[in-house]
N, C-alpha and C positions, 0 to 999 in steps of 0.2 A: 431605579438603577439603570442609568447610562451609560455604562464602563464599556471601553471597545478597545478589543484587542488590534497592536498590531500584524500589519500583514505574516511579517517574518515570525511571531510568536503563536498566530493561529496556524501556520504550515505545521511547522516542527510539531506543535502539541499532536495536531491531525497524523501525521507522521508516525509520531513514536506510538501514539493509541493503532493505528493502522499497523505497525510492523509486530503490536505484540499479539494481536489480532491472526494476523497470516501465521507465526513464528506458535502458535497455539495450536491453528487448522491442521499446519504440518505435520506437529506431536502428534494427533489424535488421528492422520487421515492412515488410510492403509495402500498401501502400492503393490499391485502384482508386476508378476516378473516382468521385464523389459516394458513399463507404463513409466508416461513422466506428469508433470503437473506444470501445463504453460508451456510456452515458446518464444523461444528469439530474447527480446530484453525482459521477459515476464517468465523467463522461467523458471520454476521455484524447485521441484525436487525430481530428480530422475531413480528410477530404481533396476539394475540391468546387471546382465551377468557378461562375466567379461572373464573370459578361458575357463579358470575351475574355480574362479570367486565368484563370490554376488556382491556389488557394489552398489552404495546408494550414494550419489551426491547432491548437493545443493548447487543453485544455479544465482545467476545474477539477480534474478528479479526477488528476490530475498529483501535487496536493497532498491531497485528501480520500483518497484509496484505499491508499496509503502511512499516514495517522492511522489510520485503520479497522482496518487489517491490525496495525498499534501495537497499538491498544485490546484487540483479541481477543485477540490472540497473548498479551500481555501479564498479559492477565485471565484466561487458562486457565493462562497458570504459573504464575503469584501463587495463585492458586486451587488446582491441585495443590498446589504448595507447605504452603499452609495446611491444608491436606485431609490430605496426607501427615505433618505434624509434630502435627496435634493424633489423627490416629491411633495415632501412637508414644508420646503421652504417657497414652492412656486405655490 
């Protein structure tokens, strides 16, 4: 079995497997008052109180850390890949 995926097809699978991955940690994880999860573009859940609420919300990296984890993943097998097949042919 030969079959090699495209670039743009192994991102996106890596991707959607990765977001449902974090999008699971988050349901399960627990947050004390004013803690967050990440920073800057990887931030994923903050949980804080704000006057006489308690507010949780979700951050960008929801969707940036799911692409990230795409891009690496994706670019270290493309890359073996490539590495691997022009080894076999020298």
């Amino acid at each position: 079995m030969n079959y090699k995926l495209s670039f743009s097809t192994l991102f996106v699978s890596i991707s959607v497997i990765s977001l449902f991955a974090i999008m699971v940690y988050l349901n399960v994880s627990t947050l004390e008052l004013n803690k967050t999860i990440g920073t800057g573009l990887f931030y994923l859940k903050g949980y804080y109180e704000e006057g006489n609420m308690i507010v949780t919300e979700q951050g960008i990296g929801i969707i940036t850390l799911p692409l990230a984890i795409g891009l690496v993943a994706s670019t270290l097998i493309k890359g073996a890949q490539f590495y691997r097949a022009s080894s076999v042919t020298n």
